[in-house]
C-alpha positions in Angstrom: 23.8 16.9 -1.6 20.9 14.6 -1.7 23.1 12.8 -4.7 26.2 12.5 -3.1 24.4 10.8 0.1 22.5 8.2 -2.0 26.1 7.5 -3.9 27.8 6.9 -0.6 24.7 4.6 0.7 25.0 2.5 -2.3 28.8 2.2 -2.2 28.1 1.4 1.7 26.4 -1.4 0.9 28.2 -2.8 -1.9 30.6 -3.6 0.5 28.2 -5.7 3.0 27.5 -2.9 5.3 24.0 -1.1 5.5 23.9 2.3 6.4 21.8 5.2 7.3 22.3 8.8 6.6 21.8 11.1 9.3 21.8 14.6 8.0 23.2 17.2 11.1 23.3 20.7 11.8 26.4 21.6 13.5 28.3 24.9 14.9 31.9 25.3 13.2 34.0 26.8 15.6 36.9 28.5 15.0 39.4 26.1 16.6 38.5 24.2 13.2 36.4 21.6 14.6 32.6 21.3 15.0 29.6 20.8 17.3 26.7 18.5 16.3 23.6 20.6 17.4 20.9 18.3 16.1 20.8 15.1 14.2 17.9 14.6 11.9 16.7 11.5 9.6 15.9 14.0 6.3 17.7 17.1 4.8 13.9 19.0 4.6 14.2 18.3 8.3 17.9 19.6 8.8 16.9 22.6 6.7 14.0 23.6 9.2 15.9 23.4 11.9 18.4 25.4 10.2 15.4 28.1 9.5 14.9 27.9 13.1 18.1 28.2 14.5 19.2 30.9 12.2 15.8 32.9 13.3 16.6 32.6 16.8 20.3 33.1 17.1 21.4 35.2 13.8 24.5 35.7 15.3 25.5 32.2 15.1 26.9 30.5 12.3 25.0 26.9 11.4 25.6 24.4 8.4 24.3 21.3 7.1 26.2 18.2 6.6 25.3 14.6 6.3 26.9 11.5 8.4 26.8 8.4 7.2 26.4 5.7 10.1 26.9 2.2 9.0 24.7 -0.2 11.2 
């Protein structure tokens, strides 16, 4: 993952625009769309949190994805 979000910054800013990858943890739901629990600035971080939530609510299923926000 980490390679596909430094491709898409890159290509981001070819164009002109810069950007900033915001890795988030969100909640699929099963009306196929998704809730943004947390947002966090590194995947190491997004991962933790991930250790976390899945620790406190294993009945819940969580997943890691990156958003790329041009500024």
């Amino acid at each position: 993952m980490h390679i596909r979000a430094e491709l898409l910054r890159r290509s981001l800013a070819c164009e002109g625009k810069s950007s900033t990858i915001v890795w988030c943890v969100i909640r699929p739901l099963p009306t196929l769309q998704s809730v943004i629990v947390a947002r966090l600035p590194s995947r190491a971080e997004a991962e933790a949190h991930l250790t976390f939530l899945k620790r406190t609510r294993p009945d819940i299923t969580y997943e890691i994805m990156f958003d790329a926000v041009a500024n």
